[in-house]
N, C-alpha and C positions, 0 to 999 in steps of 0.2 A: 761506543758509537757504531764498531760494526756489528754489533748484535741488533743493537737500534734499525740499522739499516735492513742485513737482513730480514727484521721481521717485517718491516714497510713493505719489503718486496714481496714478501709473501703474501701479506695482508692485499696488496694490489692483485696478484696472481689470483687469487682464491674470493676476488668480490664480489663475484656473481653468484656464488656456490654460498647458499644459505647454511647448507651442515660446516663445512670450513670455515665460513665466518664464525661460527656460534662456536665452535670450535678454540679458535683463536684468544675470541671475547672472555670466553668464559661463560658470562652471565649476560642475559641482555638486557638492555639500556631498557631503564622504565619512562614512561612517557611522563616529562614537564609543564607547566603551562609556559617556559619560554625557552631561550635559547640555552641557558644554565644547564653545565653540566651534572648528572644524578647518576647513582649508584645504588641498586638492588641491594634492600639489608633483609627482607622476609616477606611472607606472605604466608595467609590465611585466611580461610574461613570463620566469620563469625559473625555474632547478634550484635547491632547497633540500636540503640534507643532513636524513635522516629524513622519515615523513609528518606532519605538525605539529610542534608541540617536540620534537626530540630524545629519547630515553629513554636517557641513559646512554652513548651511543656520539657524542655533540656535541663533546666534547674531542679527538678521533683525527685526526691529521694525512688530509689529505686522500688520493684515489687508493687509499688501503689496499680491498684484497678484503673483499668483502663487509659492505661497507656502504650503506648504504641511502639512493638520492636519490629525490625526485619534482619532477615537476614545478609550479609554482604561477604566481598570480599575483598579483605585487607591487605594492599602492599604498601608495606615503609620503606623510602627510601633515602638517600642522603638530604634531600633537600622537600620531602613532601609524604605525607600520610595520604596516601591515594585511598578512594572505595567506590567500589566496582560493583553494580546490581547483580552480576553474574559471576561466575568464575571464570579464570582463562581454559583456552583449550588449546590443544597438539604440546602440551608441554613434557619436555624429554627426558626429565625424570622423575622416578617414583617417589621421592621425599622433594613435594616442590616448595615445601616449608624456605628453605634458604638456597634453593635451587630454580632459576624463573627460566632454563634455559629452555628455548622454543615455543615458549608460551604466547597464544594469542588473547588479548583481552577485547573484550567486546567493545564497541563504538570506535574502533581502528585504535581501539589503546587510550583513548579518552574517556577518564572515571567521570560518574555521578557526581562527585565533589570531592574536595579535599582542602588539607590544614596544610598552611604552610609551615614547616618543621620550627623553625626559630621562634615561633610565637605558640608551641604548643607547649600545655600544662597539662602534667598529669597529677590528679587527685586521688582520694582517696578508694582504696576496694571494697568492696561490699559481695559477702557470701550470706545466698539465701537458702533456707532450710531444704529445699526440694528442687530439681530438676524443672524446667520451662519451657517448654517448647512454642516452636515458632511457624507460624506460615511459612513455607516459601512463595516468593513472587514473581513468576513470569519464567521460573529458572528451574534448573534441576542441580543441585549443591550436594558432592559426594557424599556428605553426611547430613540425617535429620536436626534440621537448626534447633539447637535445644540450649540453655546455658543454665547458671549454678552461678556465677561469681561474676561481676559488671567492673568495671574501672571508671572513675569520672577522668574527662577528659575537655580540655576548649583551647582555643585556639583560631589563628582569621583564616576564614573558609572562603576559597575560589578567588574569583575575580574581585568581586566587591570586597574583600580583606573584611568583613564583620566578624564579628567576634561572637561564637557559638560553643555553647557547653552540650555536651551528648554525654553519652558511655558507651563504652565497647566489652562486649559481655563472652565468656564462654565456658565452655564445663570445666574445663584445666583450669585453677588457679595458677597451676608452674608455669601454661605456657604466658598467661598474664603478666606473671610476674617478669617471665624472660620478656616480654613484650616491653612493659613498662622500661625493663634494663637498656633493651635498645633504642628504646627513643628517647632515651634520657642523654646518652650516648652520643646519639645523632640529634641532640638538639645544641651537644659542647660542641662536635664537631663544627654544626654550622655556624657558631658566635668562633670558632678559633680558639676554646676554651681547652689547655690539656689536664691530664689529671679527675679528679674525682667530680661527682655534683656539684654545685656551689653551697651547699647545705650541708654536706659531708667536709669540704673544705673550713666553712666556718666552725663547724663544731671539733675538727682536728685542732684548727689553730690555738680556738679559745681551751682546749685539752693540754696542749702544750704549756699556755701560758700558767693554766693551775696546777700542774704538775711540778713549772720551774719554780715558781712564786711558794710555794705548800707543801714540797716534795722532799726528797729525806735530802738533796746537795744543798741544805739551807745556808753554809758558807759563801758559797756564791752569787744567790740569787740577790739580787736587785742592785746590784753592783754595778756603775756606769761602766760600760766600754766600748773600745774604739771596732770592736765587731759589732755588725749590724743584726741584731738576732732574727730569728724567721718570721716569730711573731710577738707582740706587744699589743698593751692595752695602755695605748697615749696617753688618757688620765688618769690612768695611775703613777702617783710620784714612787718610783722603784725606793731609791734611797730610802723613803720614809718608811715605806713598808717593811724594808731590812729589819730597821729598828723595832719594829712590832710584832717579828716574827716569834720571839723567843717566847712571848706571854701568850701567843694565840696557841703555838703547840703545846703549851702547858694546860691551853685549856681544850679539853675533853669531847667537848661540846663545839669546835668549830671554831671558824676567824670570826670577826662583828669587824661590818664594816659602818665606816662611822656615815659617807654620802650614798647617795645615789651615784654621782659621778663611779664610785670605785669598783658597781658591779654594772658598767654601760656594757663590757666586750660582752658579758652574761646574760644581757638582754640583748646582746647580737646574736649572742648563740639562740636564745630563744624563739626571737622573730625568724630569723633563715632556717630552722628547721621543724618551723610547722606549719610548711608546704613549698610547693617548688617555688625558685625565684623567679621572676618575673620580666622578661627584656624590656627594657625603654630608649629611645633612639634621642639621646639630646639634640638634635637636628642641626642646623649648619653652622652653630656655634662652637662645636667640636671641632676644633683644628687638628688634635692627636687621634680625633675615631675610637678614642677610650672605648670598652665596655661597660655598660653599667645595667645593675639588675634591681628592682624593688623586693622589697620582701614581700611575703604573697598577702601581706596588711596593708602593706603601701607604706608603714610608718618607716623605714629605713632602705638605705639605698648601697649596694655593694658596687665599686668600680674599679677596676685594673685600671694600674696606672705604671707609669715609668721608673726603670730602676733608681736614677736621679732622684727622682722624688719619695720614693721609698727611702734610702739615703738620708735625703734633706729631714723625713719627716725625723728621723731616728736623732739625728741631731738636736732638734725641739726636745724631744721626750729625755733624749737622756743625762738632761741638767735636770731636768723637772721643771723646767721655766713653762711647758705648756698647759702644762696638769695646775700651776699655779695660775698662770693664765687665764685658766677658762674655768677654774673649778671656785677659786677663794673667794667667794663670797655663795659658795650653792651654785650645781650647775647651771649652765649659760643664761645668770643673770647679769656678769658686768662681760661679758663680751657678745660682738657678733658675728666672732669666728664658727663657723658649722662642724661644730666637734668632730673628731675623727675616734670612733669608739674600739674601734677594731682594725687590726695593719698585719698582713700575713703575706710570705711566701710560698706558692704550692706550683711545683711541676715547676720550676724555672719561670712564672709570671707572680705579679707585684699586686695584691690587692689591698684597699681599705675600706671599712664599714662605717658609713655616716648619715645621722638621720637624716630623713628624707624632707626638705624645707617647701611644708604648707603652712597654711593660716592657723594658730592654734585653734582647738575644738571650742576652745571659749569665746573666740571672736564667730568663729564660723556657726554656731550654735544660734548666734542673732542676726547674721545677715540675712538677708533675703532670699527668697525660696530658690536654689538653683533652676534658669529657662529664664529667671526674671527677664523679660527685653530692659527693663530699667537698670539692672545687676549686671555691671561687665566687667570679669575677672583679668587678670593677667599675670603673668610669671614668667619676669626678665631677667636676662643674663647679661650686664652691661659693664660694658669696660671706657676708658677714656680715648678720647682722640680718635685716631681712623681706627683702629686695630676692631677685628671683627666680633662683633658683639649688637644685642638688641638697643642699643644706646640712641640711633635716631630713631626709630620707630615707637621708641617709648618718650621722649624727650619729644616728637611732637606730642605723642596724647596729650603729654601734661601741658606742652602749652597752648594747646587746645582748650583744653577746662581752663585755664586760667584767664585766655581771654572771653569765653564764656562768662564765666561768674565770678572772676576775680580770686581763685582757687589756690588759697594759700597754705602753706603746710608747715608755716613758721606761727608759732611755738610748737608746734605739736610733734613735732619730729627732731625739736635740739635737743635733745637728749639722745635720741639714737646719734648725732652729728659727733658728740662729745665721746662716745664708745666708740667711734667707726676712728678717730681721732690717736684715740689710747690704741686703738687694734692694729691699724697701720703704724705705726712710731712702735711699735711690737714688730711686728713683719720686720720693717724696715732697719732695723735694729740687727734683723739676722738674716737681713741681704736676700729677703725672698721678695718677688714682685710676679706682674703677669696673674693676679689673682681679680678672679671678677667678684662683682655685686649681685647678689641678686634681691631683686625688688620683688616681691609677689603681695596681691593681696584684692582689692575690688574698686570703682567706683560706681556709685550707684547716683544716678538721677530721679528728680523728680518729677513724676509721670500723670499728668493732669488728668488722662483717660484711661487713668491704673487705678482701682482703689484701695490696691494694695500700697501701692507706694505713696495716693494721699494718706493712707491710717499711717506709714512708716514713720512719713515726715513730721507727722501734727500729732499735739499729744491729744489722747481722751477727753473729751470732754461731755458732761454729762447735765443735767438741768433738776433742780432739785425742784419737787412737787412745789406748787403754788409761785413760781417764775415763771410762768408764760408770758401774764401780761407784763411782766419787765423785758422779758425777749419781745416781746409785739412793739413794744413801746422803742427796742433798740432796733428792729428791723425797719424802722416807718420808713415813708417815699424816700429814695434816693442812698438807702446808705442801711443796705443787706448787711449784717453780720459774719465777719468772717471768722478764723477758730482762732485769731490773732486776737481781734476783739473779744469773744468770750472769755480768752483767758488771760484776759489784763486788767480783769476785776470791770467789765462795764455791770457784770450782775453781781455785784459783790452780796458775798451768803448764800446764793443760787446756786453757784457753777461750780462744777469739781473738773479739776484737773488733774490726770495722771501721766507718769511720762512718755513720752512716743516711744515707740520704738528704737528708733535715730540713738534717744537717748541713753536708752538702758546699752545699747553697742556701745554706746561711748564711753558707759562707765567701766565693760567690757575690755576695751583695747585701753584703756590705762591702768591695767593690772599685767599686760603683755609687754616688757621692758623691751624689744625688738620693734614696737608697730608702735603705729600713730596716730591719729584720726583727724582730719580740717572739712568742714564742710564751707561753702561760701552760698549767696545767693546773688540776686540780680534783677532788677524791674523787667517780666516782659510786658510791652505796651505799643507793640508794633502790628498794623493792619493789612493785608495782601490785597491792596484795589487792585489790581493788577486785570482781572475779565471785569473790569466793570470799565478799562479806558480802553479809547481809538488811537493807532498809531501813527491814524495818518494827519498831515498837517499839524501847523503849532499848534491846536487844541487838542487836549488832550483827554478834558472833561470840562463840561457845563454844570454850572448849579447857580438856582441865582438869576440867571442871566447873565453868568458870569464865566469867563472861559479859562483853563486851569492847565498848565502844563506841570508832565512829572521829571522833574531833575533830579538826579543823581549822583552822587559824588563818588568819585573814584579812590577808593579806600587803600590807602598805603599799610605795608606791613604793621599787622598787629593795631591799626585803628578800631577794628570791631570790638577791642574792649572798652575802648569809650568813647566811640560813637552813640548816639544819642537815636539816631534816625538816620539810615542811607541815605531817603528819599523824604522830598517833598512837592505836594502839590502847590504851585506857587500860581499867584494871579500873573495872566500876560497884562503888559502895560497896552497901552494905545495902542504903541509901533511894534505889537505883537513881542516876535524875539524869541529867541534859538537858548539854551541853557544858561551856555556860557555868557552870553548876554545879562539875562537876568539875575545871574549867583556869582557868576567869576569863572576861570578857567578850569576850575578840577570837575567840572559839572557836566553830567553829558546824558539824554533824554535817556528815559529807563528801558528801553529797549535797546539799548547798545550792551555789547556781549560786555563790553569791559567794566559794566558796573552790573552785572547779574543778569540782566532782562526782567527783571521787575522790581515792581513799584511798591515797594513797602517804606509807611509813612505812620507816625505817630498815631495814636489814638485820641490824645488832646490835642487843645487850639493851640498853636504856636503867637504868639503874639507880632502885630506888623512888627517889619526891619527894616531898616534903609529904603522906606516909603515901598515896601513889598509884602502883600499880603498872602496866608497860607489858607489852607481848608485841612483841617482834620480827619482823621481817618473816621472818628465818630461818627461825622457830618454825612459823609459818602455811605457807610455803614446803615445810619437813619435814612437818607434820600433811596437805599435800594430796596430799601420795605423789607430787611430781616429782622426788623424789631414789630414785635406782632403788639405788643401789650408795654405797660407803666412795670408791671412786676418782669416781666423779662428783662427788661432794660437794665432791670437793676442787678438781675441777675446777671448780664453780659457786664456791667460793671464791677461786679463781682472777679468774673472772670478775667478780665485784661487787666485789672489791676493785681493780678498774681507775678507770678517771680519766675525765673526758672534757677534752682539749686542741685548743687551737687554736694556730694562729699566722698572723701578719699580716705581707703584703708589701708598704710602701707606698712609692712614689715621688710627688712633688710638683713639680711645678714651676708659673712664675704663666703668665698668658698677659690678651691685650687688655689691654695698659697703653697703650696710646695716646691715650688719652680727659683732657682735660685742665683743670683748673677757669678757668673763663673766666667772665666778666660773667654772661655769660649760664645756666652752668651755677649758680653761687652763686643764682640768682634759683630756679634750678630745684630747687634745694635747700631751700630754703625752704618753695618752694610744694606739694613732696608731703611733708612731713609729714605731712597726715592721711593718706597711704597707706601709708608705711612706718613710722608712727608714732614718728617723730624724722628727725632730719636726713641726709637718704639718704646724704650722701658727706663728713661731718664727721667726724675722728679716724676715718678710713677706714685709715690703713695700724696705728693701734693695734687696732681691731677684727678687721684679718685676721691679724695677729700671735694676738690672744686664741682666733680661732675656731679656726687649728691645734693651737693649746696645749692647745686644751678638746678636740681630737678625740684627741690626741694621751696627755691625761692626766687628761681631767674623770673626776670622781670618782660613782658610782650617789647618788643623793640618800639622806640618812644622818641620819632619825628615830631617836631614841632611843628604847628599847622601855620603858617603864616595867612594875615589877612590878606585880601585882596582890596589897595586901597579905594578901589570904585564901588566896592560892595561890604563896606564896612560894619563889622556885627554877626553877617551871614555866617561865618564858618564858627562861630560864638554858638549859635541856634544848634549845628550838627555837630557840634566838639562842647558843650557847657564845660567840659571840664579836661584835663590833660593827665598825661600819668603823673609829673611832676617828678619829684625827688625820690631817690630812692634811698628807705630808711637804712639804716647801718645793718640790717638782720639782712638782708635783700641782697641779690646779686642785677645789676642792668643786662640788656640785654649784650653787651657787648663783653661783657667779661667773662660770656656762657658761649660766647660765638665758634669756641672748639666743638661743647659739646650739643649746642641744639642747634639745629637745621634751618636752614631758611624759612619765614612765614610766607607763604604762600598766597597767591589772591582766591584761589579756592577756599582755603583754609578761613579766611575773614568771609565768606562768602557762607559759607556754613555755618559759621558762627550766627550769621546774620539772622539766615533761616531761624535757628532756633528759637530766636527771639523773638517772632512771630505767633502771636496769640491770635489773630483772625482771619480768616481768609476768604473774602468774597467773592 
């Protein structure tokens, strides 16, 4: 502490004196783009591909004609790969390679642009036959810009964090390679990473593990013990292997291994060492701020994790109970545990190697074009109860589509139900919990003004030579052809049908034992008169001679799935009258915020009610002269009598099960109850059982509409039908009331929208 002190004093004494400060320092502070503290590791001189980022021409193998280098200059520093149009000047000494002391950089220290250190990759070198020389630009650079040998390099540049590929070029290959060494360096530094690469780490561990396993201490190997070794290959059953050691070293020619399972760590090693790994920020579902890195495929994912849980994992592994778990029938066919391929110790930190959980390539090969607006993906990470997880944000989508289109995903996901079942009652068995779900996969709409997503939806259809006049004779007045009718045999012998696309996915995701597929539909046949009425006075529209006001009815949770029509234009009687007059008390004109502010009403007649007469949305449609023609007409009948459909692509599997209840954790359980308002991790594997079943088949919440006995019939007309019973495969909505969120009047309100085929 008194050395501490003294140097402060000094340091104050000497802070006007720029040579004492630089003195003191050492090295001076390189400039940041924020408050974060950085640390001078080098600088140079050298050729960057393009002048700043790149535009477009970053990805192009090196030496190609006419592309563009300049020269720069390079400072890496703890937290940032600066570059600088110019070099600095006044700087103090003669090797300023790893020496910056007194250096001025041009724009008061503010570079041309730069990679932020954590997110930079460095690729591979390239040495070309001959020497290159370069322009300089605007600058005077000790040495003629020349280079021999490039680096690929990318990483998010500046402000706007995009992601840009360049190279950094120069005659040294050595100082490249020491380059590359230091930002490799300073890129662990900045993850908290100690010890080697993560590339160099993987391929130690999995070194380790063939060396114990194949190595001349064959007495020992595969033998359980109560030591936690440094690293393992999870599905490998050790014990068995003991057994099969003695006929592999007899034979000459190597081990044979009989699965795929038994050489996973060896495809870890393969993926993380050909190319850097890759940072990814799980985002605020991360309670522990784990590390995790991709491999530079994307197909696997490396993350540090807890000593505990390194522990825990060794436990699974060394019965063999997980390797039978996840391998006995071929791997991860009967389970939807997220394999753990690789588990290593390096430098005092706990990693493991697990593939990295997308859509298989056989599902993702037939959806729809990535951008679709109709194609909207998601990949969630969902736990029970309060405990923090994507659980209500995903829990409304779904029930969202459900009161859409009635969007069910029973049968088509009890079978995943059935394995997530067996896999918990496994967990739970060896006291592990606090493990999430994760959901990933797409839903995709049908897009009336797509024609991509009409060709998705509808199969092919084609018309065999000499059917026209069978088509003329099925399109006559009033009743257009739609792809439903040609392929229901109206031209039987004429018409070929092949399958949509929809379906060849579907044949698709049931070959994927993790995913599922449900699509549902839905009548849209609702009209937006909405600028064709006056808001002022009881009338609200004329036709006729006839005066028409528009009611509304005030939609309680989850009514927009079987709502028929929000809105109707109903006749005013004699003595005029106000909504609620005319319909009963849930009814209030269409311009009141509390039922939307408009007036969307059926396409067909309504038939009278309780001596109350309606007008159709048709009627209003034909009165405003957007039906020009007989064949339009039929065409707009075409159109409103379409649907609006969805369908749902889900896969599941669990992931972080290593977490395991211990003394200490039961304590911890206890004690946040008032946060999670019950007992965080009690009936934990019953809870994630209920939460998929609810996402799976929870039901819109399902008031009864009572009549109003002065207007008897009316709520018949806007409710034809109720949700009713809910079948045994089915969850209500009350028995999901942990996991889904309240339905909202927006939420029905949107719903409503969608429903909406015309709008005047």
């Amino acid at each position: 502490r008194d050395e501490r002190e003294d140097a402060n004093m000094k340091y104050s004494m000497a802070k006007d004196s720029v040579a004492v400060n630089k003195t003191l320092a050492g090295k001076d502070k390189p400039w940041t783009p924020d408050s974060e503290a950085s640390e001078f590791i080098r600088q140079q001189q050298m050729v960057v591909l393009g002048i700043g980022p790149p535009q477009g021409s970053g990805n192009r193998e090196g030496g190609e004609a006419g592309r563009s280098y300049s020269s720069v200059w390079a400072v890496l520093t703890s937290t940032n790969l600066l570059m600088y149009n110019c070099p600095p000047t006044k700087c103090k000494q003669i090797n300023t390679d790893t020496d910056n002391t007194g250096c001025k950089y041009p724009n008061k220290g503010v570079p041309s642009w730069w990679m932020d250190i954590r997110t930079v990759e460095v690729g591979t070198m390239t040495e070309y036959p001959k020497k290159m020389f370069v322009d300089a630009v605007d600058c005077t650079f000790p040495y003629l810009p020349a280079f021999k040998v490039c680096m690929k390099l990318s990483g998010l540049v500046g402000e706007s964090k995009e992601k840009v590929s360049t190279e950094l070029c120069d005659e040294d290959a050595d100082f490249l390679t020491q380059l590359r060494s230091d930002i490799e360096q300073a890129f662990l530094s900045a993850h908290d990473i100690r010890g080697s690469m993560i590339s160099q780490k993987v391929q130690d561990a999995v070194d380790r593990i063939e060396h114990r396993e194949f190595g001349s201490n064959i007495g020992h190997v595969g033998e359980s013990t109560e030591v936690t070794p440094d690293s393992m290959a999870p599905l490998l059953c050790m014990n068995t292997l003991a057994q099969q050691r003695k006929s592999v070293f007899e034979n000459a020619f190597g081990r044979s291994l009989n699965k795929k399972s038994d050489a996973a760590h060896m495809d870890a090693r393969m993926r993380f060492t050909e190319g850097q790994a890759v940072p990814f920020s799980p985002g605020k579902n991360s309670r522990s701020k784990a590390k995790f890195f991709f491999s530079s495929d994307s197909s696997m994912i490396i993350k540090m994790i807890r000593k505990e849980e390194y522990d825990n994992l060794w436990r699974l592994v060394s019965d063999c109970s997980y390797s039978q778990r996840l391998t006995e029938d071929g791997q991860w066919t009967s389970s939807l545990l997220n394999p753990i391929l690789l588990a290593f110790i390096d430098a005092g930190q706990y990693w493991i190697v697990m593939r990295s959980e997308f859509v298989p390539s056989m599902i993702a090969d037939k959806l729809p074009p990535k951008g679709s607006k109709w194609r909207r993906d998601f990949h969630k990470d969902i736990k029970p109860g309060n405990m923090v997880s994507d659980r209500e944000e995903f829990a409304r989508i779904v029930m969202n589509e459900r009161m859409l289109t009635g969007l069910q995903m029973t049968p088509a996901l009890d079978d995943i139900m059935a394995r997530l079942q067996a896999d918990v009652e496994y967990l739970e068995g060896k006291e592990l919990m606090d493990y999430s779900l994760l959901v990933y996969g797409s839903f995709i709409d049908l897009d009336h003004d797509d024609a991509g997503s009409l060709d998705f939806f509808s199969p092919g259809v084609g018309v065999m030579p000499g059917a026209m006049k069978s088509l003329q004779r099925v399109a006559g007045i009033g009743a257009f052809p739609t792809r439903g009718s040609l392929s229901k045999g109206s031209l039987q012998g004429s018409i070929l049908t092949n399958p949509s696309p929809k379906e060849w996915l579907q044949k698709a995701v049931k070959l994927a034992p993790q995913c599922g597929m449900a699509c549902s539909e839905r009548p849209r046949k609702l009209v937006d008169v909405t600028t064709q009425l006056r808001a002022e006075g009881d009338s609200h529209y004329q036709w006729a001679g006839k005066f028409y006001r528009c009611c509304c009815i005030e939609l309680g949770p989850g009514d927009s799935a079987v709502v028929r029509s929000p809105c109707a234009l109903v006749q005013l009687t004699a003595q005029g009258g106000k909504c609620a007059d005319l319909l009963g008390s849930h009814f209030q004109a269409y311009y009141n915020a509390r039922v939307g502010g408009k007036c969307l009403i059926e396409w067909d007649q309504w038939q009278e009610t309780a001596g109350l007469k309606f007008l159709s949305g048709r009627t209003v449609h034909d009165q405003g002269g957007y039906l020009k023609s007989h064949q339009a007409l039929t065409l707009q009948q075409m159109k409103i009598a379409s649907r609006v459909e969805s369908c749902a692509i889900v896969c599941v599997s669990v992931a972080d099960y290593l977490l395991r209840m211990t003394k200490r954790k039961k304590v911890e359980n206890y004690a946040t109850i008032i946060v999670y308002r019950q007992r965080k991790w009690s009936h934990y594997d019953e809870r994630s059982l209920r939460l998929l079943r609810c996402l799976i088949s929870g039901q819109p919440p399902a008031e009864p509409h009572v009549e109003d006995k002065k207007h008897p019939g009316v709520l018949r007309m806007f409710f034809p039908k109720s949700l009713g019973p809910v079948p045994p495969n089915e969850m209500t909505f009350e028995d999901c009331r942990e996991d889904f969120p309240e339905v909202r009047a927006i939420d029905d309100m949107k719903v409503v929208e969608n429903l909406v085929q015309i709008r005047l």
